[in-house]
N, C-alpha and C positions, 0 to 999 in steps of 0.2 A: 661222243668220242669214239666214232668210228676206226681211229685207227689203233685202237687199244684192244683188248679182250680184260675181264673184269675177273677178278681170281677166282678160282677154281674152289679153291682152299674156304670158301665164304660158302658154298652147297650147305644149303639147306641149314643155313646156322637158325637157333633161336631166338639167340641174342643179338647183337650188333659190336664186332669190332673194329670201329675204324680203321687201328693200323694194316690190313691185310688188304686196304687200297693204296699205300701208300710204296709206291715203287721210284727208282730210279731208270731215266729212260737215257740213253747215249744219242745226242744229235748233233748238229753242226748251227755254229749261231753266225752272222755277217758281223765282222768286227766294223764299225762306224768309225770313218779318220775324224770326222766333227759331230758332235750333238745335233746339231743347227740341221743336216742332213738326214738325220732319224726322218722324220716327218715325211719328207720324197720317196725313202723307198720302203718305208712301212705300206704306204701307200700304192707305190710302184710293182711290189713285189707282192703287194698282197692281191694287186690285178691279175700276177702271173699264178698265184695260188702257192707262193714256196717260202709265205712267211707261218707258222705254228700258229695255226686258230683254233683255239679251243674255246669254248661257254668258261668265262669268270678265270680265262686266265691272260697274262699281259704277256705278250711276246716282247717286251721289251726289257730287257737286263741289265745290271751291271757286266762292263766288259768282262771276260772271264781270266783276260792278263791281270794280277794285283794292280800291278805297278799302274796301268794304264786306268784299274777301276780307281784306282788312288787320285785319280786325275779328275775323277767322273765322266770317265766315257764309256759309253754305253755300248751294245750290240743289240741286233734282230735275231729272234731264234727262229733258226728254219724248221720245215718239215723232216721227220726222219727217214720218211718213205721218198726223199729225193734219190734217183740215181747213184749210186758207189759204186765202187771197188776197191779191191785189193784186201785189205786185215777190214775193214769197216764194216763187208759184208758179213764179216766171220762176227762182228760185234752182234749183231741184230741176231744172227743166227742161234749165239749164247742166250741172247736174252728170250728168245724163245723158247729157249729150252732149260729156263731158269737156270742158266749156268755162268751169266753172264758178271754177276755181282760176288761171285766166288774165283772169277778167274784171276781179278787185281788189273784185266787188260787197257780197262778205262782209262789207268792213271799214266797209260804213257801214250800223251799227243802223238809223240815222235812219229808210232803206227799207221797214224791216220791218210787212207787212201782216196781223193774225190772223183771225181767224172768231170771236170766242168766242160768237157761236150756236150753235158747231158741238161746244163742250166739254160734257164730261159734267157735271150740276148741283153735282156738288163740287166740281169746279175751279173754274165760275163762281160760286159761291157764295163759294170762299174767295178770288179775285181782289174780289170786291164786300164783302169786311169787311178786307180788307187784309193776311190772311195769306201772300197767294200773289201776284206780280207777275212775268208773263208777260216774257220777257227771251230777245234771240237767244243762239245758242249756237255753237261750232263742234267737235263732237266727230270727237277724232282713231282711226280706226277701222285699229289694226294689225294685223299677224301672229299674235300671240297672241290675238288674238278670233276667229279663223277654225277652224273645228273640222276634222279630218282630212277627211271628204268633201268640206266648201265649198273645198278648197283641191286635192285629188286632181279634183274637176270642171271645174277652171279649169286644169289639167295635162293631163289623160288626154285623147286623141284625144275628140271625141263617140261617133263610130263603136264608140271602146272600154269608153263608158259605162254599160253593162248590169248589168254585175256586178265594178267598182271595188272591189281587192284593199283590204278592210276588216277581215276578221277573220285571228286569227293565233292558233298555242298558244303558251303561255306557259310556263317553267320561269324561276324567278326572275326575274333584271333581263333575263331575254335573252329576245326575240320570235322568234320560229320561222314564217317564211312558206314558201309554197309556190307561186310564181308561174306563174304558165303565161306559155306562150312571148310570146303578144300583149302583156305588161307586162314583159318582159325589157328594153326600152332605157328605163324609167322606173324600174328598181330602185334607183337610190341617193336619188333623187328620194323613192320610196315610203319607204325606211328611213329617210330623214333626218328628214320628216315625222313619221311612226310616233314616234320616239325626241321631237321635238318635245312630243310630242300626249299622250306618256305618261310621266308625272314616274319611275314605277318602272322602266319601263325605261332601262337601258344598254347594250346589246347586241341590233342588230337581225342579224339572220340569211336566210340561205336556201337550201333544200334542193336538192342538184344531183341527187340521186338515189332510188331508192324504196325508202321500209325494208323490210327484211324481203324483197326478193327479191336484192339485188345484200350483202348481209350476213347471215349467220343471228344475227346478237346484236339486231335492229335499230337500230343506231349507221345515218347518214347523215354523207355529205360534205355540207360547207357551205360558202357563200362570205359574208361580213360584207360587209353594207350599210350598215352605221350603228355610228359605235361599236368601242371596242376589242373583239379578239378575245381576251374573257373568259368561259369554257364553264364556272369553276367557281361553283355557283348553288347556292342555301339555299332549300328549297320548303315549307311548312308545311301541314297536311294531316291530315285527323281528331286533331286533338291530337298529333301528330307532327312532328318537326324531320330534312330530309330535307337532306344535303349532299353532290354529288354533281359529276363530271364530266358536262354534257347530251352532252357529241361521243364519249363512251368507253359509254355505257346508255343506255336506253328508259326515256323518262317520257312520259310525256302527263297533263296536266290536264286532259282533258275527259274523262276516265274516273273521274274525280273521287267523281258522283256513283255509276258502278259500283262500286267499291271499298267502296263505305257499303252500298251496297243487299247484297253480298254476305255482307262483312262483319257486318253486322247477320241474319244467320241460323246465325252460329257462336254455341254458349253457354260458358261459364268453363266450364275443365275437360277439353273435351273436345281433342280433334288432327287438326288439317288438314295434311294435305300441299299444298302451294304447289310444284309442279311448274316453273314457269316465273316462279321468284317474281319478277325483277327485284332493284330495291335495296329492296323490301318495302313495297309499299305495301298492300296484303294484311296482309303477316305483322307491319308491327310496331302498325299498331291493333289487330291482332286479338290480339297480347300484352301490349296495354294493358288487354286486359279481362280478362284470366287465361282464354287459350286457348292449347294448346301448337302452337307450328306448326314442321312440319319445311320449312323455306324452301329449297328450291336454284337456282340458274340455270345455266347451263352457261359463261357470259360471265367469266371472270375478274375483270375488273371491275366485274363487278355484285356477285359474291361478296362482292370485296374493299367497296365501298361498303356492303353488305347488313349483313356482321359492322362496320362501325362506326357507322353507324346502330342496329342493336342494343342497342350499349353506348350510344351515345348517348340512348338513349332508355327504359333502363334496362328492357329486355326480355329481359336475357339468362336468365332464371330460365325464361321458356318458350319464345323462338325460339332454334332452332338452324339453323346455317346451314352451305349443303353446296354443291360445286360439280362436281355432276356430268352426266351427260347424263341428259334427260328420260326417256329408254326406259328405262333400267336404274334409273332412281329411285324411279318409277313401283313396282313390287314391294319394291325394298330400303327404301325409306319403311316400307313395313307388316311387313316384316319388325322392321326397327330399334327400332317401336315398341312391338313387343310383345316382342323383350329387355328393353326400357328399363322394360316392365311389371312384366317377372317377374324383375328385379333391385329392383324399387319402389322407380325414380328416382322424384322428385317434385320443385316447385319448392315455392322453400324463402323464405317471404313474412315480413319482420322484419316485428316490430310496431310503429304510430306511434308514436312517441317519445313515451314518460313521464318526469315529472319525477322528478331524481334522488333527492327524497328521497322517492320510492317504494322502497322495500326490496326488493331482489331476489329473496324468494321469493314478493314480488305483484306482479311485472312477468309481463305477457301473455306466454306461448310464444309462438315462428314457427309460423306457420299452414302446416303441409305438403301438395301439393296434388299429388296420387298422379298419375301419368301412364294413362292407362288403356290395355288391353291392344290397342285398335285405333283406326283410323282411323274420322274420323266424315265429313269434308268431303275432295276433293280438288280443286284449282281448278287451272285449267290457261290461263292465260291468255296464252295465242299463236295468234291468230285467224287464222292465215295458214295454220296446218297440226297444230291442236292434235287436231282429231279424228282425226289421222292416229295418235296414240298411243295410241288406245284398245284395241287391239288386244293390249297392253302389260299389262290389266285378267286375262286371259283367269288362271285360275291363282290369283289373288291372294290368295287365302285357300285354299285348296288343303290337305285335312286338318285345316282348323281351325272345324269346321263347327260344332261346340259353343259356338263364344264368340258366336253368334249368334241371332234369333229362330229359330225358335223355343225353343232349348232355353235362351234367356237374352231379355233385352227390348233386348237392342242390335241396330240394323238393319245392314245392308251401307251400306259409305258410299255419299251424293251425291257427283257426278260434275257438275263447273260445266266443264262446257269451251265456251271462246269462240273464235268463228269468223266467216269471215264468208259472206255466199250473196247472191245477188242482191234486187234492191231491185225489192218490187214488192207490189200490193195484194191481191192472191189468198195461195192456199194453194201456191205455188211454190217460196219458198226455205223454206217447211219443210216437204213433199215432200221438196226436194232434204236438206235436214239431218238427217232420220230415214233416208234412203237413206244417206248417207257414215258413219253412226253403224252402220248393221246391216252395211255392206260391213268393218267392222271387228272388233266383236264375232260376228258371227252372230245378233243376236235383234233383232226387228222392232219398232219403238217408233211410237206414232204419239202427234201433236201434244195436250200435256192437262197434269196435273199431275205433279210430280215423286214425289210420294207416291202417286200410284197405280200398280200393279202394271203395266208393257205400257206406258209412259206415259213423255214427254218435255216440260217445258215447255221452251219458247223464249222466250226474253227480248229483246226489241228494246234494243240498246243504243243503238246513234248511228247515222247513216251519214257514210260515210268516204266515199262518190262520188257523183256523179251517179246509179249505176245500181250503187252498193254497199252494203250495210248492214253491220253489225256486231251478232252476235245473241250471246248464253249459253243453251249448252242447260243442263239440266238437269236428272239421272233420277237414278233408284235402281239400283246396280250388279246387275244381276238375279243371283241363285244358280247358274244354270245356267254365267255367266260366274266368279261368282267363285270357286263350287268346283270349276271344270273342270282336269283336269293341265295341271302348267305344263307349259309347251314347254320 
């Protein structure tokens, strides 16, 4: 609402009072000779820019003559910043100088002085055939036509106006901020807003502490700023229904697009280990496609949301789900799944329903879908300390050197572990990312493709700081690790 300025009188409030947006504004509306004509120069005029645009509000009114609204005819409200003269200028004038709503000047039409040399030729054209009749107006400009910044500007110190707490993660109805200390005596102000400003939310929030170092589940304390304190949230997500405790697990939505990008490099059939699965955002798309994933988290709570999301989402034919510690998962994953081979489990996939008077010996078999003897993918996403497990690798196939290239065309599995390093434009935080990676296994990776031999790609995911990023590495578990004795 750039052609507004936001009160003055709202500096540095605590609290939040609607009515001190709620003003009277003097403008001019296009009186309509027919209904049936609204539509042309809503249109027409909104080409030329002189019909009132504002976010969530209708430039289209009741006439402002009684008699003629009594009829139900309607008008266009214009811009106030079109061209005047004469007492009209002196209108704007008043109301900028808050004098305008004390003068009583409004209430007499008679005043009103226009320019129409100053209108675009369709308006003056349709004021000259008599479809259009230039008429005062007084539009009422409240609360809900103020968008979250016009309204946090007219709040927040100036001094603190740089970088105006605007964005936020989301996990259902509940907004998740993360305030620094200079917007701490504005926080219920910010939430109340926020929850205003956004119809889906019902629950604002915010974090008292940092995930992932004062927790190893990363769960955070919170304190509610807006809204009841309601943490249990419904998240929907590559074709998935996710229902979850946000104060007991780790979601994030802005990983949103990782989880796709990842994801979309498993093929049907084959087995990832999801090391650090969470409630599965990994494992239960990737069991939407017929991939088998052995899911664990260490978090109890994530388990427990993980297995009924599963069912929920009718993936129980290939995620299985486990809750144990990353380190020890890490090998017994690859062990598990080559029992599960050479027992030849398999997920066991009914067929679309035929009509019953298909005869039972020509209804389609279940389509059985072999589990195979190894792992192809492992994702390990805990960016705080994930390349600390890699160490964990060393062994992992250990005597099992035939199920693999050469003497077979299966590779050693990818290795997705996400981390984070510093933020910067050189070759610095991946330096430092192939350093923590060899301080681990022993062998030297430098920066390239995951499919070449000696080779790590790094994937930029987001940054999480000022001076943090969030990357995915990604290699091929070299031979010398994976058939080396275990420890």
């Amino acid at each position: 609402m750039n052609l507004f300025n936001p009160p003055a009188a709202a500096r540095a409030a605590k609290t939040l009072d609607r009515a001190l947006f709620s003003r009277t504004l003097p403008t001019v509306a296009a009186s309509v000779r027919e209904n049936k004509l609204i539509s042309k120069y809503r249109k027409e005029l909104g080409k030329t820019r002189e019909v009132l645009m504002l976010e969530k509000f209708d430039p289209i009114a009741a006439d402002p003559d009684e008699a003629l609204a009594g009829q139900g005819k309607k008008c266009l409200i214009l811009r106030p910043d079109l061209k005047i003269s004469g007492i009209l200028s002196f209108f704007f004038s008043c109301l900028l100088f808050g004098l305008f709503m004390r003068s009583g000047l409004h209430r007499n039409a008679n005043m009103l002085a226009v320019a129409p040399e100053t209108w675009s030729p369709v308006l003056q054209e349709a004021t000259k055939i008599g479809d259009l009749k230039i008429v005062p107006f007084d539009v009422t400009i409240d609360y809900k036509l103020w968008s979250y910044v016009d309204i946090m500007r007219s709040i927040i110190p100036e001094e603190l106006q740089d970088e105006i707490p605007a964005s936020f993660n989301t996990a259902g109805h509940v907004a998740h901020l993360n305030l620094r200390d200079r917007y701490q005596p504005y926080k219920y102000v910010i939430g109340q807003v926020i929850l205003d400003k956004n119809p889906v939310i019902r629950t604002v929030i915010n974090k008292t502490d940092d995930v992932g170092t004062q927790n190893e589940f990363r769960t955070f304390s919170y304190e509610v700023l807006a809204g009841p304190d309601d943490m249990l949230v419904e998240v929907s997500e590559a074709g998935c229904v996710f229902n979850f405790d946000y104060s007991k697990v780790y979601w994030n939505s802005k990983l949103s697009g990782e989880h796709e990008r990842i994801c979309a490099m498993f093929k049907p059939g084959e087995v990832v280990a999801d090391v650090m699965a969470g409630i599965g955002p990994f494992a239960a798309p990737a069991g939407k496609k017929g991939v088998f994933v052995w899911a664990n988290d260490k978090n109890p709570e994530s388990y427990k949301y993980l297995t009924e999301i599963v069912k929920r989402n009718k993936v129980t034919e290939f995620v299985k789900p486990f809750n144990e510690d990353g380190h020890d998962f890490i090998k017994r994953a690859a062990d598990l799944v080559l029992e599960a081979s050479q027992r030849r489990d398999c997920a066991v996939l009914k067929p679309v329903k035929v009509s019953r008077s298909v005869p039972p010996e020509k209804r389609p078999e279940p389509v059985r879908v072999p589990v195979p003897p190894t792992i192809s993918h492992y994702v390990m996403n805990l960016p705080a300390s994930a390349l600390e497990f890699l160490h964990n690798f060393k062994g992992l196939y250990h005597g099992h050197e035939m199920l693999f290239t050469p003497h077979t065309d299966t590779k050693l599995p990818l290795i997705h572990a996400h981390c984070f390093a510093v933020k910067a434009d050189d070759a610095t935080p991946l330096d430092d990312i192939c350093q923590r990676i060899y301080s681990e296994i022993g062998v030297q990776l430098k920066p390239g493709s995951a499919e070449v031999e000696g080779e790590v790609a790094i994937h930029e995911v987001r940054d999480v700081a000022p001076a943090k990023r969030m990357f995915c590495a990604s290699f091929r578990l070299p031979p010398e690790v994976a058939f080396s004795p275990r420890a």
